[in-house]
N, C-alpha and C positions, 0 to 999 in steps of 0.2 A: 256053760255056767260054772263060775268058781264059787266054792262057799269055805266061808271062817267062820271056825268057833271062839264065844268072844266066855271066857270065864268070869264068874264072879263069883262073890264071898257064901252065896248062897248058890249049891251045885243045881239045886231047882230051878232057879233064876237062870244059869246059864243060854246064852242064843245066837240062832246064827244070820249072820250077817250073805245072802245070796247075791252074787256080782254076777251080771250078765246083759247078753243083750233080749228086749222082749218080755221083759221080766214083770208087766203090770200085773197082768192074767192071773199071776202067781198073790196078788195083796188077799184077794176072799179066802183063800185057804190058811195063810198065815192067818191073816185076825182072825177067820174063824174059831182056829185052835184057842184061839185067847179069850173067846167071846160067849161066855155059858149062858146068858143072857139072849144072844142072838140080835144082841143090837150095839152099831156102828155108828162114830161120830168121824166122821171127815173134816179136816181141817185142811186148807189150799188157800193158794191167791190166786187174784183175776188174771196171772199174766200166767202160771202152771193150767189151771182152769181152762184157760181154753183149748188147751193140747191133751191134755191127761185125766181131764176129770169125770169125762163120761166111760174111757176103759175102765179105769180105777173106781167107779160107781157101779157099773154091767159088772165086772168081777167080784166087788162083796156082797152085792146081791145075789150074783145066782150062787154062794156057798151061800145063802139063807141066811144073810143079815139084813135085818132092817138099817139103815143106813137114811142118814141127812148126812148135811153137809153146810159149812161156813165157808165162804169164798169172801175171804180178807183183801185188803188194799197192798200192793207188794211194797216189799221194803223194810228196811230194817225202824221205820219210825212205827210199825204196827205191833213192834216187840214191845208193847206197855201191859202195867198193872192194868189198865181200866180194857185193854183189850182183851186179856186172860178172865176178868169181870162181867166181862158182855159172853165168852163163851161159856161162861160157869152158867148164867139165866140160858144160855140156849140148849146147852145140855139138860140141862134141869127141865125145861120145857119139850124137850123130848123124849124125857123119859128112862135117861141113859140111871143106870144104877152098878153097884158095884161089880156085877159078872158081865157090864159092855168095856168096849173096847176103843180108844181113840185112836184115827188113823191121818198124822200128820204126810201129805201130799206135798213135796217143795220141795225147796233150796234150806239152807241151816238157818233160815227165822222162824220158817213155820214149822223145822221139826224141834227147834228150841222152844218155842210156844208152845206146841202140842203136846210134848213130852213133861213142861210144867203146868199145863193146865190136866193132864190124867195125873202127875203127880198129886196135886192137891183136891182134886174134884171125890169127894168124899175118901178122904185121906188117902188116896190110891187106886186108878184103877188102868189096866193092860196098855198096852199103846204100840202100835206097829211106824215104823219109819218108812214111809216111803221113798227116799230121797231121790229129785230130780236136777240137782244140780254137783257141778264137780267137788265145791269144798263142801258140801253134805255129805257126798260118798265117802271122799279120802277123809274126812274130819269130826264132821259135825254131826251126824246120824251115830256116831260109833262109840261108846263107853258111856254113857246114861247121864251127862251132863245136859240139864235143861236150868231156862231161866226165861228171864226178863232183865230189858232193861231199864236202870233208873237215870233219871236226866241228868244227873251226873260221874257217871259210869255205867258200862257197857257189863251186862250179865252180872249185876250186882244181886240182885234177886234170885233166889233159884232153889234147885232140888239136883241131887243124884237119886236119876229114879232110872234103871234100868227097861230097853224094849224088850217086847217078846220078839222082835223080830226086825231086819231090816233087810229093805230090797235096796239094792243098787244098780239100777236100769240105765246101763251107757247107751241105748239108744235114746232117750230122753236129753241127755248132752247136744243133741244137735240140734236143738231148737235155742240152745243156752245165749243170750246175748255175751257177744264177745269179752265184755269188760266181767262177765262173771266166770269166765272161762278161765280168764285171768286172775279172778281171785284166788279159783280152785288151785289153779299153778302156784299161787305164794304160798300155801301150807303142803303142797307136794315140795315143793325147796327145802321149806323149815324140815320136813321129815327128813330128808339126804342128808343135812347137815346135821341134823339132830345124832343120828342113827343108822345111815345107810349109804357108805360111801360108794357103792359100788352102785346105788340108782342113781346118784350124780353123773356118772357115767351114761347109763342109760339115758335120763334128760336131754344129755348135750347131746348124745346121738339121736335122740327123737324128737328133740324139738320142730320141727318142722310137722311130723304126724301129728302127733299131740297138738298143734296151733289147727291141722288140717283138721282135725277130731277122726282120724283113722279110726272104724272103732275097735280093730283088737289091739291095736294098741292103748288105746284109751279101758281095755277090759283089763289088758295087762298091770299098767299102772297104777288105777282101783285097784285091782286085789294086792299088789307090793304094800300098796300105803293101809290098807285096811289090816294086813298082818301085822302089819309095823305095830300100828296103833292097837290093833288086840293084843301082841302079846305085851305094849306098855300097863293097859287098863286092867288088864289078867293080872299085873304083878302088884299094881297099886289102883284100885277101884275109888278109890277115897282122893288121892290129891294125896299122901301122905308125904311122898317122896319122887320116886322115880319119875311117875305122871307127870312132877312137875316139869320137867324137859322138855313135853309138849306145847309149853309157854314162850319156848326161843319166839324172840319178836314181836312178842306180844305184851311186853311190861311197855315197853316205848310206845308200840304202836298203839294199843287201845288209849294212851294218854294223847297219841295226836290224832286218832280217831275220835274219842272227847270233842278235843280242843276242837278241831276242825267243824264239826259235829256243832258246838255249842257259840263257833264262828258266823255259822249260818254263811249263806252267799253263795259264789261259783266257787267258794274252797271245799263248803259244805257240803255241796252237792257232787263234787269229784272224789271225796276222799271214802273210798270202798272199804271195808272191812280187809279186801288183799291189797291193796295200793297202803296200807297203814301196817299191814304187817311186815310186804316186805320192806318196807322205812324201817321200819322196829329196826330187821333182822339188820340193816344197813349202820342203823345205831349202835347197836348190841355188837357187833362185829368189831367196829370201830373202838370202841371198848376195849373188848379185848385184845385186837391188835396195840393198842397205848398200851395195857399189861405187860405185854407179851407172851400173850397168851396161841395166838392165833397169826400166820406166818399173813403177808402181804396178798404173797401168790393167793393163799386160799381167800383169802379176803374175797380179790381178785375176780378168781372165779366163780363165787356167790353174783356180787354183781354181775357177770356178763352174762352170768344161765337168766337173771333177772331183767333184764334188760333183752334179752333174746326173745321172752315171753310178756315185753311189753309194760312190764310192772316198774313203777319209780323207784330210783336207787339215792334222787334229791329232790329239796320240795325247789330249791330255786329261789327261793324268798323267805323272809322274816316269821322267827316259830315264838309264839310268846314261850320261853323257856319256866317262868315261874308258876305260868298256869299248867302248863304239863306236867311240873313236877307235884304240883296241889292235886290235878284231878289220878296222877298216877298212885297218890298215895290213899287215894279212896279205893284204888283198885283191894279186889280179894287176895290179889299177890301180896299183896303189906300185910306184915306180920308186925305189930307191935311200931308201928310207926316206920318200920326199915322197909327198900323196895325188894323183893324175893327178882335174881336176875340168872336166866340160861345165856352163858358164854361161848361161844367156841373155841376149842383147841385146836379144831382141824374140820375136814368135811367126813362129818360122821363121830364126832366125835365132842362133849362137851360137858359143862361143869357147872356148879352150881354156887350160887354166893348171896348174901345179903351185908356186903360192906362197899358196892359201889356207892360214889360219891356223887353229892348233890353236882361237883363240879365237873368229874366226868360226864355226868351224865347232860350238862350244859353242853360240855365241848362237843360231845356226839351229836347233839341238836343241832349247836353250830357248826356241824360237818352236813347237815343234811341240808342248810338254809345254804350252804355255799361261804359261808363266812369261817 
């Protein structure tokens, strides 16, 4: 077992992040620490539920938590106000009060749920990440981002509400439906390029384990991208700056995640949370390559490690360009009407801007329809 310490502005608040394999055993003791009350609210879907839910029940029970548990419809359509609504009345009806503890069980919808439903459930209270899937681990469990989404943007809702804790159990990976294996893989990219050229490296050389789900290799590469990511949210907790890096891919992609999204159909139901980032990153690339920002070669090489790992690098067909731009400007990246946009310079390396153009930002779309 590897473990990060993830810092914040408050040295009390700081917590660590445990990467391993086997690692359910270990949730009763973590929320117990958090839990003076001695009672535990579980949050999960039916599709974690059937693999995870009864170790992850047996373990904070026998640390002497009373414990229920919410077993959600999986997916990202379950991240609503009215569903954070329905656990506020079930908590409330179990009795959960300010010294309990929520224990979000998943993939990054239900630790994004979970982390804003203890946020606000009587103005605050503890919450442990359990995360079961790959872009929970490397992403989504890690720097206290929680939300909700609204019907027209993705995590428009939300709280920085810090965990007491987070497990990261890569034996739980190998029950992962493959298209979400592949989500994890698009924000393990964004990190190499963001930040770490030398896991690019590693990537290309393990691509094949990592699609295998090896799991010390898969324990390796959690803890790379878990570091990465603690020492970004250690330096910026808030979004102020630095953090914002963490967004390569994500001002494009969450607008064709939208779109797709509010498309409804077989587009709608293809387009994954990592099949739209790595688009984003494919966008954003292209970008900067017109700048000249970012050499071909490395372009290049983004695409092939993404396409090695199965992830689209074009949609193939027609992007409504004016509605991506409307619903990118609802995004929380907009500052005062302008898109907030992460560039690359190189792999590992990248910049920050809010003067891309409505027209650039057309022609990248037009680069991903094929046109």
């Amino acid at each position: 077992m590897q473990q990060v310490r993830v810092r914040t502005s408050a040295t009390a608040s700081d917590y660590s992040v445990l990467i391993g394999r086997n690692l359910l055993g270990r949730a009763g003791p973590e929320a117990s620490r958090a839990a003076p009350s001695r009672k535990a609210f579980l949050i999960t879907d039916a599709h974690v539920a059937e693999h995870y839910l009864a170790p992850a029940t047996e373990s904070l029970r026998a640390a002497g938590l009373d414990t229920s548990a919410a077993i959600l419809p999986p997916g990202e359509h379950t991240k609503t106000l009215a569903q954070a609504g329905d656990l506020f009345d079930r908590m409330l009806r179990a009795g959960l009060d300010r010294g309990s503890v929520v224990v979000g069980l998943g993939g990054g919808v239900v630790t994004d749920l979970a982390g804003f439903v203890a946020a606000a459930y009587m103005r605050g209270v503890a919450w442990v990440a359990v995360s079961t899937s790959l872009l929970g681990q490397v992403d989504a469990s890690v720097g206290g981002k929680t939300g909700v989404d609204h019907p027209e943007c993705k995590n428009l809702i939300g709280a920085f509400h810090q965990p007491s804790a987070v497990l990261a159990d890569v034996s739980t990976l190998a029950t992962l439906p493959d298209e979400e294996l592949r989500t994890g893989l698009a924000e393990v990219v964004k990190h190499a390029m963001i930040r770490d050229a030398a896991m690019m490296d590693c990537l290309e050389a393990d691509a094949d384990a990592l699609l295998a789900r090896a799991p010390a290799v898969l324990e390796t590469i959690v803890a790379r991208n878990v570091r990465l990511k603690a020492d970004v949210v250690s330096a910026d907790e808030r979004e102020g700056g630095l953090r914002r890096i963490l967004n390569y891919g994500h001002t494009i992609g969450h607008a064709i995640e939208s779109w797709a999204m509010a498309s409804g159909g077989q587009a709608g139901q293809a387009m994954t949370h990592g099949r739209a980032v790595a688009l984003g990153m494919v966008a954003e690339a292209h970008i900067a390559c017109a700048r000249g920002l970012l050499s071909a070669d490395d372009a290049d090489r983004q695409r092939r490690i993404l396409e090695r790992f199965g992830l689209p690098v074009a949609i193939g067909g027609p992007i409504d360009a004016d509605r991506c731009l409307a619903l990118a400007r609802h995004d929380k990246k907009a500052r005062a009407g302008r898109l907030w946009f992460v560039l690359p310079e190189g792999v590992g390396r990248v910049t920050q801007t809010d003067d891309v153009t409505d027209d650039e930002i057309r022609a990248a779309l037009a680069h991903l329809g094929g046109s």
